[in-house]
N, C-alpha and C positions, 0 to 999 in steps of 0.2 A: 804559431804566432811568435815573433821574433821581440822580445819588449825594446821600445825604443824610450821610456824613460825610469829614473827610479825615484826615489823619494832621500831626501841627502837629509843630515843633523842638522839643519839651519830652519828652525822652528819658529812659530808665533803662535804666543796664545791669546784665545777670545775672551775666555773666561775660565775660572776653575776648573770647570768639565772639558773644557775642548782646545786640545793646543794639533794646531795644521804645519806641514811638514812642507817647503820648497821644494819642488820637482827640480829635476835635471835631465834633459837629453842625454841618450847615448850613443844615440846615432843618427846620422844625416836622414832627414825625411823632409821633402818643401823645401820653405825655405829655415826651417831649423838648422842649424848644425848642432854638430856630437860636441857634448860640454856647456852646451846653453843653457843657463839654469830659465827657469819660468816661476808662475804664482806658486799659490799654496793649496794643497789639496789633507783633508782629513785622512783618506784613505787612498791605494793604487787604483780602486774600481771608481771614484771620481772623474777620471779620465780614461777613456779608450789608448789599450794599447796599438789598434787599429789605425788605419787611417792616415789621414794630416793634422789631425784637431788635437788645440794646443791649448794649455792654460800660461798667459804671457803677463811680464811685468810684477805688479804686487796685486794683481787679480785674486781671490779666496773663493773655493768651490767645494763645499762642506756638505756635513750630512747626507743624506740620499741623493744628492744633483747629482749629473753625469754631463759630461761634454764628449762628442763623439762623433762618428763620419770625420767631415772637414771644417767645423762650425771652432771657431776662435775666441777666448773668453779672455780679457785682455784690459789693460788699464788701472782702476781699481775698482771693477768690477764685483759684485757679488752674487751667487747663484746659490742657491741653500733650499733645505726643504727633500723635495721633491723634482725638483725643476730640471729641465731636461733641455739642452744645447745641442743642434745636432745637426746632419745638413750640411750648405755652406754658409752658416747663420755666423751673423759676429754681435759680443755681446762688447760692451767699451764704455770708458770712461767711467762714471760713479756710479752705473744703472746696476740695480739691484733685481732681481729676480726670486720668489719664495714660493714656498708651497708645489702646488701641481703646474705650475707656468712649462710651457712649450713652444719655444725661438726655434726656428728652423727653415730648411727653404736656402734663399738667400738673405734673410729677414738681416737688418741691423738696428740695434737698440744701443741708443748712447746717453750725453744728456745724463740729466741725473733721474733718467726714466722708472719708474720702480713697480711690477708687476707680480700682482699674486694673487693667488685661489684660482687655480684656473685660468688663467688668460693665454692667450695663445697669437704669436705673432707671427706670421708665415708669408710664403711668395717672398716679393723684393721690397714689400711695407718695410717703414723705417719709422721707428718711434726714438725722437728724439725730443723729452721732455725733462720739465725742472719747476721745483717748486718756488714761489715768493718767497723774494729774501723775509727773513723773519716768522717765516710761516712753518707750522710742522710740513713733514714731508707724506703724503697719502696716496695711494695707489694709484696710478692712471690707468691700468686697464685689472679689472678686478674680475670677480664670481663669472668667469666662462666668457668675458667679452673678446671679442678678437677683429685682428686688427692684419689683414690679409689684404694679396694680389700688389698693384701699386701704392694704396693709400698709405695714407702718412698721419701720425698724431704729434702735435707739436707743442711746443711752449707748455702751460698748462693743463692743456687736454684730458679728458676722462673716456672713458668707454666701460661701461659694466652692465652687470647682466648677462645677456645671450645675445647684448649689442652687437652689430656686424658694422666695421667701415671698412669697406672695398673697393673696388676697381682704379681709378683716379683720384680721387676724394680726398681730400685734406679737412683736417679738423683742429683748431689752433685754437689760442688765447687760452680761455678758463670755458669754454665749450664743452658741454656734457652729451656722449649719446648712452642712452640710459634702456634696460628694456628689453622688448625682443625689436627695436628702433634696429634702422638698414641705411645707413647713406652708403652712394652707391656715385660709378659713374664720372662724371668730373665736379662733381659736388661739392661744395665752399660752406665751412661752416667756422665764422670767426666770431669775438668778442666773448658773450655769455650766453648763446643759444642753447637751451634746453631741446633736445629732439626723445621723446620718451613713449613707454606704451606699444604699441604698435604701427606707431609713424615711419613715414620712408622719406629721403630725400634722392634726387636722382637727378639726372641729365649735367645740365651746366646752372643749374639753382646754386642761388647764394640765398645763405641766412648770415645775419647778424643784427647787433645788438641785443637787445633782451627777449629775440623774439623766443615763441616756447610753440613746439610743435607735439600734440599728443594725441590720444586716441589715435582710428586706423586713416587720419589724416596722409595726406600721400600730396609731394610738393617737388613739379619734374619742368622741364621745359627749358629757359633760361632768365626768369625769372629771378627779381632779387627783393627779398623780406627783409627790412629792419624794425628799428625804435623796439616798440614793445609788442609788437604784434604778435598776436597769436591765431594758430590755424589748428581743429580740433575737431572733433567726431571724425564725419567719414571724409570731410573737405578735400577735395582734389585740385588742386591751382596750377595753373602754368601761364606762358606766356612768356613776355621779353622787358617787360617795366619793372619799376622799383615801386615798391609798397612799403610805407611807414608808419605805422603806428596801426596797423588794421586789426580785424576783431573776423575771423574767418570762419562760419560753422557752417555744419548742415551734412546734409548726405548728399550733394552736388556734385558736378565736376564746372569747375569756375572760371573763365576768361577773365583777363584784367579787364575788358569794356562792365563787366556783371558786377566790379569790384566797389563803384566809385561811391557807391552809398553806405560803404562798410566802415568807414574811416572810424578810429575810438575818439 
């Protein structure tokens, strides 16, 4: 193994315990060149000497993280913990990443997106989130949620649990999927939708507003749920109309013509 960077006297410290060390290239790899300084790393094994995978800018990648393969950790990014960069995954701008987190793939995470315990972003998902001005800042994909294939988390977004958002799927605003919860597909989920439990979302469905979707509820077709509606037990919905304020239960599978008596 040939090292292509070292660790130079041009130091930052976090706190009493822990002061991180600017890297520097030393030779041409990518698009690096030899003499480029990059972030700040605690130790050499925070970064692969392998590879094209860089820590860039005033980026910090401390305690047990590692960035490796071709995956790029850039901005003022933070990766700390356990967390693990790898792939052709890019990590950017304020996102922070802790604990056992694992970006990878071509995954990108920017935004002031901040992931821990487990979360795991993978494929060419892009979590690009931020918290309310004023407001503490709290984990968007937490305890094992993950957020894979194309789908996207945005603005506020959450995903925790053993939550899965996959295929197409966008999930934005202050929207929670919570659970062993599956949106899947080209599925919409914006404003403050709750999806929890063992719920799915699928096809080309849209939720929003306050609606809350729980129990082993299943909501596919092209179908679109707002106001405060809620869909629960075993509930099965689809169809092509808009539904507002509805009250959905049972162990059915439901047409929107079955729907018209349900209104809250």
């Amino acid at each position: 193994m040939t090292q292509k960077f070292i660790l130079t006297e041009e130091t930052l410290t976090i706190n009493e315990n822990l002061t991180l060390c600017r890297i520097k290239a030393v030779r041409d790899f990518g698009d690096i060149k030899a003499e480029t300084k990059g972030g700040y790393v605690q130790c050499e094994e925070n970064l692969s000497q392998d590879g094209l995978c860089w820590i860039a800018d005033n980026a910090l990648v401390y305690d047990f993280a590692r960035v490796s393969g071709n995956a790029v950790v850039k901005g003022k990014a933070v990766a700390r913990g356990h967390a693990r960069v790898h792939g052709n995954a890019v990590v950017q701008d304020y996102a922070v990443l802790k604990d056992r987190v694992h970006v990878f793939d071509n995954a990108i995470v920017g935004s002031r997106s901040y992931l821990a315990n487990g979360a795991t972003v993978n494929g060419d998902a892009r979590v690009f989130c931020r918290p309310l001005k004023g407001f503490p800042r709290y984990p968007n994909i937490r305890d094992y949620g993950t957020v894979t294939e194309n789908a996207q988390l945005l603005q506020r977004g959450v995903v925790r649990g053993k939550a899965v958002l996959r295929g197409n799927a966008i999930l934005r605003g202050r929207s929670r999927l919570v659970g062993n919860a599956v949106v899947s597909d080209n599925a919409l989920l914006k404003g403050s939708v709750r999806v929890m439990e063992n719920a799915w979302v699928l096809g080309d469905a849209q939720l929003f507003g306050w609606t809350l979707l729980c129990g082993r509820a299943v909501v596919y077709g092209q179908c679109k749920i707002g106001g405060r509606s809620i869909v629960t037990c075993n509930a099965h919905v689809a169809g092509n109309e808009e539904l507002i304020n509805f009250i959905i239960s049972g162990d059915k599978c439901y047409g929107i013509g079955l729907l018209k008596g349900n209104r809250t």
